[in-house]
MIVEXMAR-914227 format. One line per 10 residues: number of its first residue (from 0); their letters; for each residue y, x, z of C-alpha. Coordinates in steps of 0.05 Angstrom, whole numbers, plus 5000, padded with zeros to 4 digits. Example, Ala and Ser with C-alpha at 12.3 -4.5 7.8 and 13.67 -1.06 7.14 Angstrom:
0	as	4910,5246,5156; 4979,5273,5143
% end
This chain:
0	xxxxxxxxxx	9030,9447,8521; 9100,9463,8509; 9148,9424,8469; 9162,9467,8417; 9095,9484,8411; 9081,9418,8391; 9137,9410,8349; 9115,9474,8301; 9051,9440,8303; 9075,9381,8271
10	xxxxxxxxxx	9115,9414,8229; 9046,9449,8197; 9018,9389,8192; 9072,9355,8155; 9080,9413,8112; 9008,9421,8100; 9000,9346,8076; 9071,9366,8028; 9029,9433,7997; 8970,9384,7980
20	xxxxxxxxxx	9004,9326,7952; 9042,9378,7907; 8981,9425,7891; 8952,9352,7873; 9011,9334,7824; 9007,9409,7794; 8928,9389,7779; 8946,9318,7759; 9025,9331,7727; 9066,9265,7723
30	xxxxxxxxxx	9097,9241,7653; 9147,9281,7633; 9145,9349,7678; 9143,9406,7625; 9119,9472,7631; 9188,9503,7666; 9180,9446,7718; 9104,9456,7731; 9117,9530,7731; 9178,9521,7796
40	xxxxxxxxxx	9126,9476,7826; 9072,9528,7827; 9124,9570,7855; 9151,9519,7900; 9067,9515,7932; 9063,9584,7937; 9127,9599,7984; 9101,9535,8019; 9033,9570,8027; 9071,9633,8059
50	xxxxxxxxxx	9113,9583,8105; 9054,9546,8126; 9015,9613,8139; 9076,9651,8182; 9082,9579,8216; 9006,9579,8241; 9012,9653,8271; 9073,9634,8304; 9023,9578,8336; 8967,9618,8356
60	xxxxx	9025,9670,8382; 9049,9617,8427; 8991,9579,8450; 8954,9653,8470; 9012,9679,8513
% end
């Protein structure tokens, strides 16, 4: 497989494990995050989301030409 194939596919996964350890904390908020901070982070996961989706099209894109 290509290299930057690869590379994108890392980058997923690393993002990927970065949504869930946030959507985690927004379930589970740490001392002292109020309602402005878990309202950027929600924000924060769903631009991630978006990212992470764009990122895996660009993947199949790639890997089917």
């Amino acid at each position: 497989m290509k290299e930057y194939i690869l590379r994108m596919q890392t980058e997923e996964k690393e993002l990927n494990d970065r949504i869930n350890k946030a959507v985690k904390a927004l379930q589970n908020p740490p001392y002292g995050i109020d309602d402005m901070g878990l309202h950027l982070l929600s924000k924060q996961i769903d631009a991630m989301k978006v990212y992470s989706d764009v990122l895996h099209q660009r993947i199949e894109y790639e890997v089917k030409k």
